[in-house]
C-alpha positions in Angstrom: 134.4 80.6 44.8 130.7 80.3 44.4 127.9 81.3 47.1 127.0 78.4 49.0 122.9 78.3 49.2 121.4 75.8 51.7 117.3 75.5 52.2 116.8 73.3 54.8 112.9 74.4 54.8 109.4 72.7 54.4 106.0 73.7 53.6 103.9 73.7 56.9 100.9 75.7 56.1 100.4 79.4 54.7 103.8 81.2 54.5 103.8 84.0 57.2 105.2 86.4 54.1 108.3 87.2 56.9 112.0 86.3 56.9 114.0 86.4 59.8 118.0 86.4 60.1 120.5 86.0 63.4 120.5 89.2 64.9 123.2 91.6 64.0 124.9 94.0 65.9 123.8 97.6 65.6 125.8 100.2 64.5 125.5 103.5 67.0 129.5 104.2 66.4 128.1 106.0 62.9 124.4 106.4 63.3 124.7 108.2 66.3 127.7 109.9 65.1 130.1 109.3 68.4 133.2 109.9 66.2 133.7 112.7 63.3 132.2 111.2 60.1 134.3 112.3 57.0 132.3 111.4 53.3 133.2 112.0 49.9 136.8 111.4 50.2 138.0 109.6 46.6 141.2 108.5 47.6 142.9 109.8 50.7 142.5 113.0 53.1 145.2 114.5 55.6 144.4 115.2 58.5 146.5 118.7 59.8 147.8 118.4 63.6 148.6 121.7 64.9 151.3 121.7 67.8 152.4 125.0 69.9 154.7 125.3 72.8 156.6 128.5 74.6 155.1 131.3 72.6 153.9 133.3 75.7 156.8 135.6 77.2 157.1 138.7 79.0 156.0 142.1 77.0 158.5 144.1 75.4 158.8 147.1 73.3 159.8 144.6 70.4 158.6 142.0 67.9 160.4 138.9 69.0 159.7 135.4 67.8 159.3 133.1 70.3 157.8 129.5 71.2 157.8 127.0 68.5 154.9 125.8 66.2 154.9 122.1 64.4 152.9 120.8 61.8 152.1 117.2 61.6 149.7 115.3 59.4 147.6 112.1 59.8 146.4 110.2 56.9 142.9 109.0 56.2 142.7 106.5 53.6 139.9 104.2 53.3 139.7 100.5 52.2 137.9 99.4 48.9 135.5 96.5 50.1 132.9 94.3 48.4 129.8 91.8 48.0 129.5 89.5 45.5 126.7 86.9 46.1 125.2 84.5 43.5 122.2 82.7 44.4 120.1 80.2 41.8 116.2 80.6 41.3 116.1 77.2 40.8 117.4 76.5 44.0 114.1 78.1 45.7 111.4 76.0 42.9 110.9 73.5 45.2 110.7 75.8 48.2 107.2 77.6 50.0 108.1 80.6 48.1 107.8 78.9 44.5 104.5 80.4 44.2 105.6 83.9 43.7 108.2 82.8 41.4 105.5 82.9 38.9 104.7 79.6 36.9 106.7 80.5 33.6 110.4 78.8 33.5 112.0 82.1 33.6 111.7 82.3 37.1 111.7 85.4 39.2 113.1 85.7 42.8 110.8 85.8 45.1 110.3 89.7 45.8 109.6 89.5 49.5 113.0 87.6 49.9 114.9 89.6 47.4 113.9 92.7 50.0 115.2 90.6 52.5 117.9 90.1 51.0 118.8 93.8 50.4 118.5 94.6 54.1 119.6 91.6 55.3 123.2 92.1 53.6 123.0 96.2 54.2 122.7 94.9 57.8 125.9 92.9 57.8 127.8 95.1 56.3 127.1 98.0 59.2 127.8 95.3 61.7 131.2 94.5 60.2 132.1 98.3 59.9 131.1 98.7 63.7 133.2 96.1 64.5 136.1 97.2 62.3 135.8 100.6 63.7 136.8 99.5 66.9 139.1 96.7 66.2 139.4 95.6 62.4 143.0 94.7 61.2 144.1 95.5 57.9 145.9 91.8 57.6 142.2 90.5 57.3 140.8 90.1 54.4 137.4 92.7 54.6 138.6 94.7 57.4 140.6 97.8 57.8 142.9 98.8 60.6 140.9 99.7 63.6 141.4 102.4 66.4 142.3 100.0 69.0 145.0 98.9 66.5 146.2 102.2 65.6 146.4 103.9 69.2 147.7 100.3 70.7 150.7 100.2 67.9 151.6 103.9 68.2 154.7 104.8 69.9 154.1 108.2 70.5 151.0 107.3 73.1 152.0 108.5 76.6 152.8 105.8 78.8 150.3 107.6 81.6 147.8 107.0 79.0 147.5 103.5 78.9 145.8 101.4 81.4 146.3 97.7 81.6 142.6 96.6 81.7 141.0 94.2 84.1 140.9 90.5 82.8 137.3 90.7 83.4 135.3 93.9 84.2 132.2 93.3 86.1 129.3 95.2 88.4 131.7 94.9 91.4 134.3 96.7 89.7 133.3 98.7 86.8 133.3 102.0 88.9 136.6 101.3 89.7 138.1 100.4 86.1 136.6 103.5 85.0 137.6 105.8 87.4 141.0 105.0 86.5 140.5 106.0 82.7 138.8 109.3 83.9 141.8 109.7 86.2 144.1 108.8 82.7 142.3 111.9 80.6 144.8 114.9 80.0 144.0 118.3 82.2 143.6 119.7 78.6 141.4 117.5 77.2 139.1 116.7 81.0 135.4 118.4 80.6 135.6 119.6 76.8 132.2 119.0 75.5 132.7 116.2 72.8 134.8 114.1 75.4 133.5 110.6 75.4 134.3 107.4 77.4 133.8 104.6 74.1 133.1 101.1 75.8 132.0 98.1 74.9 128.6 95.8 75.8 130.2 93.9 78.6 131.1 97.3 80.5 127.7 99.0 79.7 126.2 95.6 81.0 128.4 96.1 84.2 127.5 99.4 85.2 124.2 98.9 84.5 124.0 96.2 87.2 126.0 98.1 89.6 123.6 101.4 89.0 120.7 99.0 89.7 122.3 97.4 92.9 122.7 101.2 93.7 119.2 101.8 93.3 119.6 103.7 90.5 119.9 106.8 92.9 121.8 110.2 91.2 125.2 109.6 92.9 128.7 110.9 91.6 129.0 108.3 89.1 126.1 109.1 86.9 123.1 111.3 85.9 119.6 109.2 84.2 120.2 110.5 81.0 122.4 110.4 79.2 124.5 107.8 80.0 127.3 109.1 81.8 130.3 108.5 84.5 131.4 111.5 86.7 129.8 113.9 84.0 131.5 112.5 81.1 128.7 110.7 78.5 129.5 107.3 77.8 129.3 106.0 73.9 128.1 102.6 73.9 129.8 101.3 71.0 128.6 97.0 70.2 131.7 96.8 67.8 134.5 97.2 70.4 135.9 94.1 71.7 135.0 93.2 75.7 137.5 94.5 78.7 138.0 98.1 76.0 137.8 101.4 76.5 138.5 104.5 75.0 138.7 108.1 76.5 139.2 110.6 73.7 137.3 113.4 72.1 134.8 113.4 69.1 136.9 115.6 67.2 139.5 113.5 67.4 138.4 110.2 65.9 137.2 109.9 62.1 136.0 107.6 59.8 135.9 108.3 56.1 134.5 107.0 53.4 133.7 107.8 49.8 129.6 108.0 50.2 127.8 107.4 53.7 124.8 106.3 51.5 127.0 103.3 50.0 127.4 101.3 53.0 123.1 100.8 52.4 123.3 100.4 48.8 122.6 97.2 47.8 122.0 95.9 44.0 120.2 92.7 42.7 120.9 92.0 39.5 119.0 89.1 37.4 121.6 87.8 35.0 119.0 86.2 32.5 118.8 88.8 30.5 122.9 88.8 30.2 124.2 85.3 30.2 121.2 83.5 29.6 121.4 81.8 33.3 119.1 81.5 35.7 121.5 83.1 38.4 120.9 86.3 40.9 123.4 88.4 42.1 124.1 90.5 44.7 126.3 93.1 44.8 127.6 96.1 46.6 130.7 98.1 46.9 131.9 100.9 49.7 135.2 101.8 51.0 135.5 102.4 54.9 138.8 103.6 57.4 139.6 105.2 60.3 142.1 107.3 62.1 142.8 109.7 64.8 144.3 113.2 65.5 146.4 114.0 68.6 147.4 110.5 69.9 148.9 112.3 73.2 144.6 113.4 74.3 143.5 109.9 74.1 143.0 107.8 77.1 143.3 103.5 75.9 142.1 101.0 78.5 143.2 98.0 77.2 144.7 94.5 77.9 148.1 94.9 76.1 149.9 97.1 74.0 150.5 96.1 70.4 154.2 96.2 70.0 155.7 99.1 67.3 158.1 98.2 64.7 
């Protein structure tokens, strides 16, 4: 199916020599690195869980086995994904820009909206990899499986570790919805230094207006900076769906991809010197998935369950 282009402009004066876009969503999940980032992987990686119980006993004069010692594996495979756009010089003749088309008929794109362009469409494509991160499905076309999908659907998380969320959390009862996650973590996994609470706008929203309505005063639910509840930092991540949260540790969360650098690599290609049209095309190619580690230290605050088969 072909590109649909619309201009609905008109020529009002000198062109400002600036494009602007609807705003996208920013990406912190990856740029600021909240979960472990893991590149270069071609095809698949496995993830090694290590799982010990019993093996300290009383001393004897002997070498005695004891305890037990299992090795599990998660896999990390990410999803090939693409952009193919076509766009038609001739579409932008009779546009403001036609002037830096050049006056020959072999048209070029305008070269301030073909920059645009480039970070225009790197810029969706974060946005939708934020919000796959958190809750893609892999029966989407473009997405992959998310983490609220994976952890939700797995029947090995500990019932104490879910918590049926709040229909609506708000300043009046954010503290509350996240004391009961930090009151969900595991002993083992409670004040390790990569532990993070992941939530979404709405909550960050929330507490904001409930720190402000407490004067924003150090009290036992936060410090100035960073962000945090009862010591433990919270990751404001845009992508993850409204009345979500997450408790789990850095080191325990991953995305993988083949090259970091491809999710920003964008290529405009002028097919006039191939087919003889006057056509553009835009194109860019990355692969992107997720997956976590010990589903037993994560902590999911959530409206439902998704139901194993």
């Amino acid at each position: 199916m072909a590109t649909s282009v619309s201009i609905t402009t008109t020529y009002a004066g000198q062109f400002s020599g600036k494009y602007i876009a609807a705003a996208l969503l920013s990406a912190p999940t990856l740029d600021k690195e909240y979960i472990t980032i893991k590149p270069n992987i071609k095809f698949k990686e496995v993830v090694k869980v290590l799982s010990q119980s019993n093996i300290i006993v009383d001393a004897t004069c002997d070498y005695a086995a004891t305890g037990s010692v299992a090795l599990t594996e998660r896999i990390l495979q990410p999803d090939e994904f693409q952009v193919n756009t076509q766009l038609c010089k001739k579409d932008f003749r009779s546009d403001w820009e036609a002037i830096e088309m050049g006056v020959s008929v072999y048209d070029n794109l305008p070269a301030s909206f073909t920059d645009f362009l480039i970070a225009n469409t790197a810029g969706q494509v974060a946005q939708q990899i934020e919000e796959n991160i958190w809750s893609g499905s892999a029966a989407v076309n473009g997405e992959f499986a998310g983490l609220l999908d994976q952890i939700s659907s797995s029947a090995n998380l500990p019932a104490a570790n879910f918590i049926t969320a709040s229909a609506q959390v708000t300043s009046s009862n954010v503290v509350a919805e996240l004391t009961k996650v930090v009151n969900a973590i595991p002993n083992t996994v409670y004040g390790k230094e990569d532990l993070y609470i992941y939530v979404p706008t709405n909550v960050v929203k929330a507490y904001q207006v409930a720190l402000g309505n407490a004067n924003y005063q150090f009290n036992a639910f936060t410090g100035f900076a960073p962000l945090n509840f009862q010591g433990i930092n919270l990751a404001w991540c845009p992508g993850m769906p409204s009345n979500t949260m997450i408790a789990a540790q850095k080191s325990n969360l991953f995305f993988g991809t083949a090259l970091l650098s491809d999710k920003n690599e964008v290529k405009v290609l002028d097919m006039a010197d191939l087919d003889g049209s006057q056509n553009v095309r835009i194109i860019m190619r990355y692969t992107a998935g997720v997956q976590f580690g010990i589903i037993g230290d994560i902590v999911l605050y959530s409206a439902k369950l998704v139901p194993t088969v």
